[in-house]
N, C-alpha and C positions, 0 to 999 in steps of 0.2 A: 868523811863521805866515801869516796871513792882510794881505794892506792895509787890507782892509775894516776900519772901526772898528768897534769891537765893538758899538755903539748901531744900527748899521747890520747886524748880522748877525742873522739868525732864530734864535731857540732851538736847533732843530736844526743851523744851521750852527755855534754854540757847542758844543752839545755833541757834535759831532763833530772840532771841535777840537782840543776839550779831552782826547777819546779818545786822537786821534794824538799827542798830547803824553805822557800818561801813558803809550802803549803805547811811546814813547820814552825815556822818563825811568825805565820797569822794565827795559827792554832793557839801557839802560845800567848802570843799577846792579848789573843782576844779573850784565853779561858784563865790565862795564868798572871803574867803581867800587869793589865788594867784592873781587872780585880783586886789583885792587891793593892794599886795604888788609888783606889778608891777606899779602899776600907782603912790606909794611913790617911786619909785626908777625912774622912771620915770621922774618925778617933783626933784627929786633932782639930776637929771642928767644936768636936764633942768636948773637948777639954780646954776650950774657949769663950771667952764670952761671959755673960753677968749669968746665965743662965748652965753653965759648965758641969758638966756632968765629972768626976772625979774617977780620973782615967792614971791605973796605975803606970808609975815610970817602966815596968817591968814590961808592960802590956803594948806601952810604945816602942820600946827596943828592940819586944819580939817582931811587931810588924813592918819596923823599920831593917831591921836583919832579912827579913823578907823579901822587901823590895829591892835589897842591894842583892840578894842571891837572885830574884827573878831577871835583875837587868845585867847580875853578869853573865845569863843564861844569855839571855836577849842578845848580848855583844857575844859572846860566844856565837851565836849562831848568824849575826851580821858579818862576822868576820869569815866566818867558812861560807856565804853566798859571795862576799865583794871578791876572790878572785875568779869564782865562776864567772860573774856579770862582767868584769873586765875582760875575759879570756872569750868571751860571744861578741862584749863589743868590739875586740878587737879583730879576732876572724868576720866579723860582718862589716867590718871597713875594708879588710882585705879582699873580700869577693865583691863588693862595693866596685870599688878602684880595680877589680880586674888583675890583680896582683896573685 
């Protein structure tokens, strides 16, 4: 996100950070993440049952490879907002408490 260390950034540049991250991290879940984990549940819905449709092995590993790339996007981008969120909550205990 930023270079600046976060000690070095003002409230306001945190939490405008922290904004852009989160307007990214719903973006993706909602257009990229869920999606595909609809379409593995999907396909293995599909490939279940007395009525099974014949779903190749190939066709599941590609969408299962999917979903491990989307959620290591996912964690990728939880872990660049949790020090922002820590670093607002913890300046908002500090002007809190008067410190």
């Amino acid at each position: 996100m930023s270079e600046q260390a976060l000690e070095d950034q003002s409230l306001r540049e945190r939490l405008g950070h922290a904004e852009q991250l989160l307007r990214e991290l719903t973006e993706h879940l909602s257009q990229s993440y869920l999606p595909t984990l609809k379409r593995a549940q999907d396909l293995l819905e599909a490939n279940s049952g007395e009525d099974s449709a014949e779903v190749a092995d190939s066709t599941i590993r590609s969408v299962m490879a999917a979903v491990v790339k989307s959620d290591d996007f996912t964690q990728r981008l939880i872990n660049s907002l949790d020090p922002y969120l820590r670093s607002i909550q913890h300046e908002v205990r500090r002007i809190r408490d008067g410190e």
